[in-house]
C-alpha positions in Angstrom: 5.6 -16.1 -14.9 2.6 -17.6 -13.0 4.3 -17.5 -10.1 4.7 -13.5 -10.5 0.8 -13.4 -11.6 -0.4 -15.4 -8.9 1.5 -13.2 -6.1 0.5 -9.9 -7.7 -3.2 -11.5 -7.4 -2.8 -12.4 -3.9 -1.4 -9.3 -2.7 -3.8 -7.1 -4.6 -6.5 -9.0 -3.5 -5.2 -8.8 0.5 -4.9 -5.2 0.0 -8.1 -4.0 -1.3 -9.8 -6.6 1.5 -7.8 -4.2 4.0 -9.4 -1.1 2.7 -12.4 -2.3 3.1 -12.1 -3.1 6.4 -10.4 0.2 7.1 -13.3 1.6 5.5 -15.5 -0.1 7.4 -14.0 0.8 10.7 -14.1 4.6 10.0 -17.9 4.4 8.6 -18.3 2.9 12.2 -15.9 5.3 14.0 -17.8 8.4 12.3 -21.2 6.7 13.1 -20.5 7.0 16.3 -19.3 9.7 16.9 -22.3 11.1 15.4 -24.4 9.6 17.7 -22.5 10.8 20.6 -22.9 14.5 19.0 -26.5 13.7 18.6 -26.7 12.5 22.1 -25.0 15.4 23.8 -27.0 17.7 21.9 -30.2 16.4 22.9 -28.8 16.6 26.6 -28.2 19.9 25.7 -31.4 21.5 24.5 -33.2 18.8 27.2 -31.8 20.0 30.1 -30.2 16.3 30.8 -32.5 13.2 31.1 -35.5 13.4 34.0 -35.2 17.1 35.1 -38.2 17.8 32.4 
């Protein structure tokens, strides 16, 4: 019967660590392509960089 806890533990433990780190990645993954949206937008209503 430990044994059983002990692995349900362990695996639930491993799996939420994974969705973290999933959800971490896609915070960044999101992030950046909002910055990339943000950037080509500015290129946009700048005219590109140095021809102001």
């Amino acid at each position: 019967m430990d044994k059983i806890k002990h692995t349900l533990l362990y695996t639930t433990t491993l799996l939420s660590a994974l969705r973290r780190c999933r959800l971490l990645e896609s915070t960044k993954k999101t992030r950046r392509l909002l910055l990339q949206k943000k950037i080509k937008n500015l290129k946009i209503e700048g005219g590109g960089f140095g021809n102001s």
